[in-house]
TILUMMAR-624334 format. One record per residue: residue number from 1; residue in one letter; x, y, z of N, C-alpha, C in turn. Coordinates in steps of 0.001 Angstrom, whole numbers, plus 500000, padded with zeros to 6 digits. Layout:
% TILUMMAR-624334
<atom k="NUM" r="a" n_px="X" n_py="Y" n_pz="Z" ca_px="X" ca_py="Y" ca_pz="Z" c_px="X" c_py="Y" c_pz="Z"/>
...
This chain:
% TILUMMAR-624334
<atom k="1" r="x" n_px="892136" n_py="347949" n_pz="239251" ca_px="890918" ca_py="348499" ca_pz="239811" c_px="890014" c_py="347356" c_pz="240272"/>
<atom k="2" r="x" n_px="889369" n_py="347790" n_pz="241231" ca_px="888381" ca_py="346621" ca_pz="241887" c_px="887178" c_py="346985" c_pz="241504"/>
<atom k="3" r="x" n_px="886448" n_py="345778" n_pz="240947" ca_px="885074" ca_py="345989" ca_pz="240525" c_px="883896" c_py="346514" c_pz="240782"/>
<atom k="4" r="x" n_px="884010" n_py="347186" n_pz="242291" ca_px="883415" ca_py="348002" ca_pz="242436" c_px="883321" c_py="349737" c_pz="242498"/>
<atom k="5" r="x" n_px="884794" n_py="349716" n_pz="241681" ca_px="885405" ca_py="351229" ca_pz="241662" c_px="885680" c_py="351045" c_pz="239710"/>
<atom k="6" r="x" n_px="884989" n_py="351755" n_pz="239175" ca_px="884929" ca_py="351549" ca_pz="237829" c_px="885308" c_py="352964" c_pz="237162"/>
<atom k="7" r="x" n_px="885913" n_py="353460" n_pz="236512" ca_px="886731" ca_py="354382" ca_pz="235660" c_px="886502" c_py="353847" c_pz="233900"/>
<atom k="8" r="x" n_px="885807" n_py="354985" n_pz="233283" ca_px="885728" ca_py="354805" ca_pz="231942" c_px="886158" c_py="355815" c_pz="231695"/>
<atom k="9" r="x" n_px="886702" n_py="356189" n_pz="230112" ca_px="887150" ca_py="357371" ca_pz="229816" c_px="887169" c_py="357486" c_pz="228061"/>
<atom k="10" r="x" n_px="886385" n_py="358611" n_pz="227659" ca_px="885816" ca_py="358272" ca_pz="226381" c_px="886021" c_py="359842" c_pz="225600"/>
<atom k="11" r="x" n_px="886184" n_py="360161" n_pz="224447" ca_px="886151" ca_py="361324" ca_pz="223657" c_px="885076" c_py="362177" c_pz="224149"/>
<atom k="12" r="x" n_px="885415" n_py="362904" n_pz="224573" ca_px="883948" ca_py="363671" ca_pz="224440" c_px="883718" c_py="364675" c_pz="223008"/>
<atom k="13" r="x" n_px="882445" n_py="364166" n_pz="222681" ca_px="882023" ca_py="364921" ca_pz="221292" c_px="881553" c_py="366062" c_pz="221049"/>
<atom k="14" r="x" n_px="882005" n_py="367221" n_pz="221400" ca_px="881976" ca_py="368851" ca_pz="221265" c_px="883097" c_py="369352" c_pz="221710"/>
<atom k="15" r="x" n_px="882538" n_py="370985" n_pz="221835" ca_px="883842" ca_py="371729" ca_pz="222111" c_px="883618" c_py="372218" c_pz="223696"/>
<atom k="16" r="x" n_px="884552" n_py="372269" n_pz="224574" ca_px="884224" ca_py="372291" ca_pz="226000" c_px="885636" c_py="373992" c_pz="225624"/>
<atom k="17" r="x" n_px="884737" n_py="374674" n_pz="226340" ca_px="885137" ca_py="376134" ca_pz="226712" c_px="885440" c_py="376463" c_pz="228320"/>
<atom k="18" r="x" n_px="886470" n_py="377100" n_pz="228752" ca_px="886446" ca_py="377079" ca_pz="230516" c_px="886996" c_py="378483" c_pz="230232"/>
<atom k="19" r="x" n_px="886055" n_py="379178" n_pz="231394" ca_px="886356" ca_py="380905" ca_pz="231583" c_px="886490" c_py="380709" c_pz="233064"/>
<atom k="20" r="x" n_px="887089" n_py="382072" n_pz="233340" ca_px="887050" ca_py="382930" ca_pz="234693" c_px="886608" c_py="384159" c_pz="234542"/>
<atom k="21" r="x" n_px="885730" n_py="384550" n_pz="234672" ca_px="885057" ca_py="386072" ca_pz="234862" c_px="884877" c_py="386474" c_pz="233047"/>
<atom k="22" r="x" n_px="885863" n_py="387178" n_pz="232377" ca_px="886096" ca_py="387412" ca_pz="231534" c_px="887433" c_py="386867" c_pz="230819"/>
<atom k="23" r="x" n_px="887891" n_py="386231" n_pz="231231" ca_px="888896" ca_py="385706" ca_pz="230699" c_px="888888" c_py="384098" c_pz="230347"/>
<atom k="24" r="x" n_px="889181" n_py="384098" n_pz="229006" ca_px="889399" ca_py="382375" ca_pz="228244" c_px="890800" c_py="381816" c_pz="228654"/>
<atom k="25" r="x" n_px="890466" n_py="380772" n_pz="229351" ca_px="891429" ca_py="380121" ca_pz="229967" c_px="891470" c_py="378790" c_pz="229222"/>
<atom k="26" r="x" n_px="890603" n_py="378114" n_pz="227815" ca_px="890972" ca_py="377085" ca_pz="227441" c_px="889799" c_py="376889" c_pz="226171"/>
<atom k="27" r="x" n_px="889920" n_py="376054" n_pz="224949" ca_px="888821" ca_py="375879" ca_pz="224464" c_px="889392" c_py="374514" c_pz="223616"/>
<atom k="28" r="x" n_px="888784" n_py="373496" n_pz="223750" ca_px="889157" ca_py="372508" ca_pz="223100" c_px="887788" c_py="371300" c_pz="223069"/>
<atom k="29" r="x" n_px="888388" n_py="370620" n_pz="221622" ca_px="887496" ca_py="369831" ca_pz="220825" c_px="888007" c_py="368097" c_pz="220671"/>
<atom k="30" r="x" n_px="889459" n_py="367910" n_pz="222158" ca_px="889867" ca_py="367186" ca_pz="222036" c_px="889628" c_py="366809" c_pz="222869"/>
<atom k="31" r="x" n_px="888950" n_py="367200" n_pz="224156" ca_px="888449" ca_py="366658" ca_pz="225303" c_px="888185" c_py="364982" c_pz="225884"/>
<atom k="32" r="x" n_px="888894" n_py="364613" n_pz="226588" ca_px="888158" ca_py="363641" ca_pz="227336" c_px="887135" c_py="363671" c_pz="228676"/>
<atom k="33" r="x" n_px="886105" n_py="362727" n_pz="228787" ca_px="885517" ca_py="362911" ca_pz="229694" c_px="885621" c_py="361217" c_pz="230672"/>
<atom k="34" r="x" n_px="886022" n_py="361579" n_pz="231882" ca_px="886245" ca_py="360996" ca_pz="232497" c_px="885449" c_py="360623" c_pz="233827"/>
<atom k="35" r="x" n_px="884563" n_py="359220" n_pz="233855" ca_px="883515" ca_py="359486" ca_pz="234785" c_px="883971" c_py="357987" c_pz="235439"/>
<atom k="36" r="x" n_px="883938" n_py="357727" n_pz="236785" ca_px="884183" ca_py="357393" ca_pz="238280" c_px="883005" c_py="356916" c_pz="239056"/>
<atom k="37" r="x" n_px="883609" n_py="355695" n_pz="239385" ca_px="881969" ca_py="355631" ca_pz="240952" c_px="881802" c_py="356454" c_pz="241315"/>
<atom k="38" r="x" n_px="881095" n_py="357160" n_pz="242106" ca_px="880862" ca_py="358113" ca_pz="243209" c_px="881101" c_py="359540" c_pz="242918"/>
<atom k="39" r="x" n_px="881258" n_py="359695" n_pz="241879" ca_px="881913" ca_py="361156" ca_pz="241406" c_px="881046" c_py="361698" c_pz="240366"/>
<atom k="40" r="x" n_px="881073" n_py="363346" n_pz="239975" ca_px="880411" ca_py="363373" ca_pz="238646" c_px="881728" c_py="363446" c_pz="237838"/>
<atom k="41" r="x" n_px="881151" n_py="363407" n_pz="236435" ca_px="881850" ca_py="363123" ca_pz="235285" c_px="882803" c_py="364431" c_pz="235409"/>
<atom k="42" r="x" n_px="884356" n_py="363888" n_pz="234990" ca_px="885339" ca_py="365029" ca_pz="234186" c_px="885691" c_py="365231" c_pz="233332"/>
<atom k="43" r="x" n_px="886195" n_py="366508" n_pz="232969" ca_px="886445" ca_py="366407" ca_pz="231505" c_px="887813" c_py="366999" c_pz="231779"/>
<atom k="44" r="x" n_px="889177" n_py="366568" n_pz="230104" ca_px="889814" ca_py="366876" ca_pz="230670" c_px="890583" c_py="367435" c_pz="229174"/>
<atom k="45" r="x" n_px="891217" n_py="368241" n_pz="229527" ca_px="891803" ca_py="369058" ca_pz="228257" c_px="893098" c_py="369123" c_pz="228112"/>
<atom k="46" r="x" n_px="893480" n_py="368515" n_pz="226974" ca_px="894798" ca_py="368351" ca_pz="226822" c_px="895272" c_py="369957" c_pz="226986"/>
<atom k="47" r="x" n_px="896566" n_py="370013" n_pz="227628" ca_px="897439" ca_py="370999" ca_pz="227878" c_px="897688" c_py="372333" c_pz="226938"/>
<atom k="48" r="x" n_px="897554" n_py="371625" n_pz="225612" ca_px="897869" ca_py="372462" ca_pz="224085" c_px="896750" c_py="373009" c_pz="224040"/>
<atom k="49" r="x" n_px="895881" n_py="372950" n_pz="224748" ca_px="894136" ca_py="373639" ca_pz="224431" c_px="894393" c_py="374682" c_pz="225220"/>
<atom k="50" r="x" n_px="894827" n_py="374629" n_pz="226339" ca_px="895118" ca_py="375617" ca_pz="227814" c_px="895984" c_py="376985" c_pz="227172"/>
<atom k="51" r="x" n_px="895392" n_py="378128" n_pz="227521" ca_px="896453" ca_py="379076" ca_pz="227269" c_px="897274" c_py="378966" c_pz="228333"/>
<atom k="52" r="x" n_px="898562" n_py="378990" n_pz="228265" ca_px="899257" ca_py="378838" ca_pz="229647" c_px="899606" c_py="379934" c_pz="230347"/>
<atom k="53" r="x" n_px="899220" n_py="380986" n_pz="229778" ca_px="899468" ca_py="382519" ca_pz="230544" c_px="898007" c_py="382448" c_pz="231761"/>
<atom k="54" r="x" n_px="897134" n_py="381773" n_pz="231844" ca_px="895894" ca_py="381523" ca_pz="232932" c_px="896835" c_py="380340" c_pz="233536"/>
<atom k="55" r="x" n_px="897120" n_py="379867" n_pz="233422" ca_px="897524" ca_py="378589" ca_pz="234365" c_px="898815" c_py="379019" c_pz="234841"/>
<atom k="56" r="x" n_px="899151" n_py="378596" n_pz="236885" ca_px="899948" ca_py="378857" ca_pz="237159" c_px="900105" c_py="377755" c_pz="238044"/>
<atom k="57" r="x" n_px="901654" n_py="376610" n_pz="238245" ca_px="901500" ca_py="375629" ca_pz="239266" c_px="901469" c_py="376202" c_pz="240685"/>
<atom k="58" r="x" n_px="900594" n_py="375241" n_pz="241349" ca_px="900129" ca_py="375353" ca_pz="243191" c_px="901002" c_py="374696" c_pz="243540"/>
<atom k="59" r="x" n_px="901415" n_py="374606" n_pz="244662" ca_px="902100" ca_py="374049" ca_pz="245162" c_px="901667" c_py="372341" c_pz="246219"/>
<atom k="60" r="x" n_px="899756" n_py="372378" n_pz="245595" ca_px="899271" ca_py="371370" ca_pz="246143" c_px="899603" c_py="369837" c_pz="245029"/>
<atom k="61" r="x" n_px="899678" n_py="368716" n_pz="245832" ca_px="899858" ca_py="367747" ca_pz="245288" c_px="898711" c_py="366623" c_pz="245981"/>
<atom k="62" r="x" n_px="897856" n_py="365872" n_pz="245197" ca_px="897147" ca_py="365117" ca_pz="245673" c_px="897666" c_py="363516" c_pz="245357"/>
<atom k="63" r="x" n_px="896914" n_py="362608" n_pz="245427" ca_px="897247" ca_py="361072" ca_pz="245067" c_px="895987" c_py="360444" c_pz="245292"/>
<atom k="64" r="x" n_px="896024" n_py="359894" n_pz="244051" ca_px="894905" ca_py="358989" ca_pz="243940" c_px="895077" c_py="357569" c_pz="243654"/>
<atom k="65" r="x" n_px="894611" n_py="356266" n_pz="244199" ca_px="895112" ca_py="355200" ca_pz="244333" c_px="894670" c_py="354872" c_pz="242711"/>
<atom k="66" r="x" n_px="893775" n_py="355364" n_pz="242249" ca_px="892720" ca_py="354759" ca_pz="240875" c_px="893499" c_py="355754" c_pz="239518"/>
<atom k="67" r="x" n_px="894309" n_py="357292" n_pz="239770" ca_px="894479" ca_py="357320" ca_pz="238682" c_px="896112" c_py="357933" c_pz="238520"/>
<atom k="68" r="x" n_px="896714" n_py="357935" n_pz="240082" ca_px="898346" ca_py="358386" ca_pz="240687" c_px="898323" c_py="359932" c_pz="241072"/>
<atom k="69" r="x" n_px="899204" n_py="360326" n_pz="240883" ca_px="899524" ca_py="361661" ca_pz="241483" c_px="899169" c_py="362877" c_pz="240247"/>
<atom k="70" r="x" n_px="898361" n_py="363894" n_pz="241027" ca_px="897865" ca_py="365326" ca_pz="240527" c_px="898731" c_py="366294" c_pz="241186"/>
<atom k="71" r="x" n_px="898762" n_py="367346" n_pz="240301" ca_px="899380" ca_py="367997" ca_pz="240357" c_px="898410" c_py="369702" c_pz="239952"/>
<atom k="72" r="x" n_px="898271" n_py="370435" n_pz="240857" ca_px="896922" ca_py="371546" ca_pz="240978" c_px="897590" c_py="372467" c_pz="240318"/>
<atom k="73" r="x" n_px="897125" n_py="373526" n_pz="239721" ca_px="897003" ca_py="374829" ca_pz="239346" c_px="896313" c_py="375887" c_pz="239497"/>
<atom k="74" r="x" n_px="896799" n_py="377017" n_pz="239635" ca_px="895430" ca_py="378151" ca_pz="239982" c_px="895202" c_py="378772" c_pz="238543"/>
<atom k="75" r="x" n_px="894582" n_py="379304" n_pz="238252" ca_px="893971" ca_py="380078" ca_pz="236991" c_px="893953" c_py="381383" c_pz="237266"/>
<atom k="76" r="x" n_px="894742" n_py="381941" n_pz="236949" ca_px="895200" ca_py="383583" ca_pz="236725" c_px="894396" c_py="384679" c_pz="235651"/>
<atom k="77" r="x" n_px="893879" n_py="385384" n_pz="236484" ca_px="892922" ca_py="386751" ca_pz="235319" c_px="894068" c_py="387501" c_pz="235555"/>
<atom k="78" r="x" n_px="893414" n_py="389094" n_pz="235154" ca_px="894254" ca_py="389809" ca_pz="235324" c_px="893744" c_py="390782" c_pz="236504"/>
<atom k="79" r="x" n_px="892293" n_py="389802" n_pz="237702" ca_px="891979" ca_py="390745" ca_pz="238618" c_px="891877" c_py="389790" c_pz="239434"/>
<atom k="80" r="x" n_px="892130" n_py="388326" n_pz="239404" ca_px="892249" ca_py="387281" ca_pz="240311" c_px="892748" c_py="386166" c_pz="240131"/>
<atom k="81" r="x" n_px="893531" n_py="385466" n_pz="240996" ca_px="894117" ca_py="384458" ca_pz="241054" c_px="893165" c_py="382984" c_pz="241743"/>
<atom k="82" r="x" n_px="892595" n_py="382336" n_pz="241265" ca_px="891811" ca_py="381195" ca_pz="241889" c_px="892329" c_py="379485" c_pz="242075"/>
<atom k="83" r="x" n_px="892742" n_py="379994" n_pz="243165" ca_px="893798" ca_py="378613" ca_pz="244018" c_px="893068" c_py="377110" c_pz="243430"/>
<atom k="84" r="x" n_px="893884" n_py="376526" n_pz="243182" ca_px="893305" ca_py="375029" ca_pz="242998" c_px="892461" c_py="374803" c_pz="242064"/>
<atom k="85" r="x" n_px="892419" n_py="375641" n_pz="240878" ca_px="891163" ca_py="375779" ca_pz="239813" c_px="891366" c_py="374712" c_pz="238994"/>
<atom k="86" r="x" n_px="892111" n_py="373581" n_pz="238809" ca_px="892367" ca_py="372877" ca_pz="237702" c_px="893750" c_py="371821" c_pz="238373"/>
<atom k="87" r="x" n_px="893793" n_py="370286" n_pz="237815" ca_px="894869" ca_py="369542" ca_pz="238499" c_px="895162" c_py="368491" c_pz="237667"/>
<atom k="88" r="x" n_px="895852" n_py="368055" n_pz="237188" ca_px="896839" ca_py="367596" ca_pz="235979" c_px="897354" c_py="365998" c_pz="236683"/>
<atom k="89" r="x" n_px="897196" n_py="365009" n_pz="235747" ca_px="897845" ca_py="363547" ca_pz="235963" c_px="899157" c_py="363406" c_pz="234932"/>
<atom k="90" r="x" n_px="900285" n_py="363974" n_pz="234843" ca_px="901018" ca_py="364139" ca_pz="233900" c_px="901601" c_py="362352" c_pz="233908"/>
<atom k="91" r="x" n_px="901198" n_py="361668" n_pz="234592" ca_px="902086" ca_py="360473" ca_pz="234954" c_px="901048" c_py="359510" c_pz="235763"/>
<atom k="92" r="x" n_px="899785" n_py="359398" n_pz="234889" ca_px="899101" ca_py="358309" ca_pz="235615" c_px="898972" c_py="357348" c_pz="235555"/>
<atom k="93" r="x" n_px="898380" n_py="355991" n_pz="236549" ca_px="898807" ca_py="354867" ca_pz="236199" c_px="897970" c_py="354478" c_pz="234804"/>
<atom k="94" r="x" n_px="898100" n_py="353333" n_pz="234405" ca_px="898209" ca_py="352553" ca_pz="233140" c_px="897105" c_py="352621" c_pz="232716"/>
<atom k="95" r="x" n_px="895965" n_py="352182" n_pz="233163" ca_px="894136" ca_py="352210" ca_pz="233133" c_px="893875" c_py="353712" c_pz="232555"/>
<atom k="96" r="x" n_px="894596" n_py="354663" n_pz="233106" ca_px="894028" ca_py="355762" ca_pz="232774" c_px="894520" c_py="356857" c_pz="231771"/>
<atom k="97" r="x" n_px="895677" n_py="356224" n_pz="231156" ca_px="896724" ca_py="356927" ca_pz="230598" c_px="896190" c_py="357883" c_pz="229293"/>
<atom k="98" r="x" n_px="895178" n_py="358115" n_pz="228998" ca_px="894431" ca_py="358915" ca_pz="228009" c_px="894789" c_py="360334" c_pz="229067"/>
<atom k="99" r="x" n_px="894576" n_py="360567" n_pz="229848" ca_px="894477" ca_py="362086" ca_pz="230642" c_px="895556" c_py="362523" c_pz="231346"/>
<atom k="100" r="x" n_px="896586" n_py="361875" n_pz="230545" ca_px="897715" ca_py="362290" ca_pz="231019" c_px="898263" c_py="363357" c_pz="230146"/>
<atom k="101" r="x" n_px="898693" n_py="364550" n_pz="230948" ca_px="898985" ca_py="366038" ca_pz="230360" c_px="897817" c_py="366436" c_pz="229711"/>
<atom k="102" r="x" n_px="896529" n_py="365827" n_pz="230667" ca_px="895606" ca_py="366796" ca_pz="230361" c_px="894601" c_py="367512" c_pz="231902"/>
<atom k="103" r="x" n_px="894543" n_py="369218" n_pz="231499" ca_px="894416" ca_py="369473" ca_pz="232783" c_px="892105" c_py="369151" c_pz="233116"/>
<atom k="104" r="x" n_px="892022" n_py="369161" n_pz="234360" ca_px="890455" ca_py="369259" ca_pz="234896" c_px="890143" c_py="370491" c_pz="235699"/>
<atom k="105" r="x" n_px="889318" n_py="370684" n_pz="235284" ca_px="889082" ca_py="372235" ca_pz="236067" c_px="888041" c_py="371728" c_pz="237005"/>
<atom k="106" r="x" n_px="887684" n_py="372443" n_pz="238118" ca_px="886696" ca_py="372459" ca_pz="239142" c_px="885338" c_py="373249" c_pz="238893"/>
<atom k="107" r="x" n_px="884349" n_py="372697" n_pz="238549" ca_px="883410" ca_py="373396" ca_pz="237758" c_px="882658" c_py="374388" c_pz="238948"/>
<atom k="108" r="x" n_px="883025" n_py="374116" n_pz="240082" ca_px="882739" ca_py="375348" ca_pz="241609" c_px="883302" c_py="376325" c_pz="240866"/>
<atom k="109" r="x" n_px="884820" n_py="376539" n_pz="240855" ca_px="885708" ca_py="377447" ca_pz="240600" c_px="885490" c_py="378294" c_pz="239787"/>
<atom k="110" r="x" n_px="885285" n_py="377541" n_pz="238062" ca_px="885526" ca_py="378685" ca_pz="237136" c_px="884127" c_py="377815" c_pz="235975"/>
<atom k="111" r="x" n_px="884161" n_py="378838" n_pz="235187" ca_px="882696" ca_py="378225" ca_pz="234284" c_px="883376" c_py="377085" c_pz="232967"/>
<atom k="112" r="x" n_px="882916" n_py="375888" n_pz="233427" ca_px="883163" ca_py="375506" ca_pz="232247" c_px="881722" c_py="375219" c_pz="231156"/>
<atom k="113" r="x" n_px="881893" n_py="374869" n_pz="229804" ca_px="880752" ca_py="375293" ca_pz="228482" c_px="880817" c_py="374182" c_pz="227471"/>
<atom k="114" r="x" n_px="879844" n_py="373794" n_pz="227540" ca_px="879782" ca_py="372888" ca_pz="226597" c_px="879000" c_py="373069" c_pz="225300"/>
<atom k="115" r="x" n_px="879319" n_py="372882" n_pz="224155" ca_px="879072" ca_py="372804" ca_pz="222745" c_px="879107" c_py="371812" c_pz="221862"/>
């Protein structure tokens, strides 16, 4: 990373909750939060927190030079499907390797809660 592109990534200390409408799509106390130049902060939830009956893979793939290749998901209710709600570094590079197989949700998309 170049010193003017800075990536920290630290425990976050509560419990972070993510819904869609009425439906719990995740609740975990293992959270990382992951904050970036130019970006606001993410948080990111290991996989085992995720019910996986809400999560379904997209077929979008992004790349990022700072943390490698994402991999999107939509988040499934049982009255909507919301494209791109969440995107996964199962295999990121070295700097960032705490958030790997853990997913980020899009806080546009779906509500995430902090505690």
């Amino acid at each position: 990373m170049t010193n003017d592109h800075q990536i920290t990534i630290t425990p976050f200390d509560g419990t972070i909750t993510v819904s869609a409408g009425d439906t719990n799509v995740a609740t975990s106390e293992r959270a990382f939060v992951l904050r970036e130049s130019g970006y606001p902060p993410r948080y990111y939830i290991p996989l085992n927190d995720v019910i996986a009956s809400t999560c379904q893979g997209s077929d979008t793939a992004t790349h990022c030079h700072f943390k490698g290749d994402a991999t999107y998901f939509n988040v499934v209710t049982d009255d909507n499907v919301i494209i791109d709600a969440a995107w996964c570094y199962r295999d990121p590079v070295p700097e960032v390797a705490e958030i790997k197989s853990h997913l980020s949700f899009d806080e546009n998309l779906v509500t995430v809660q902090f505690s």
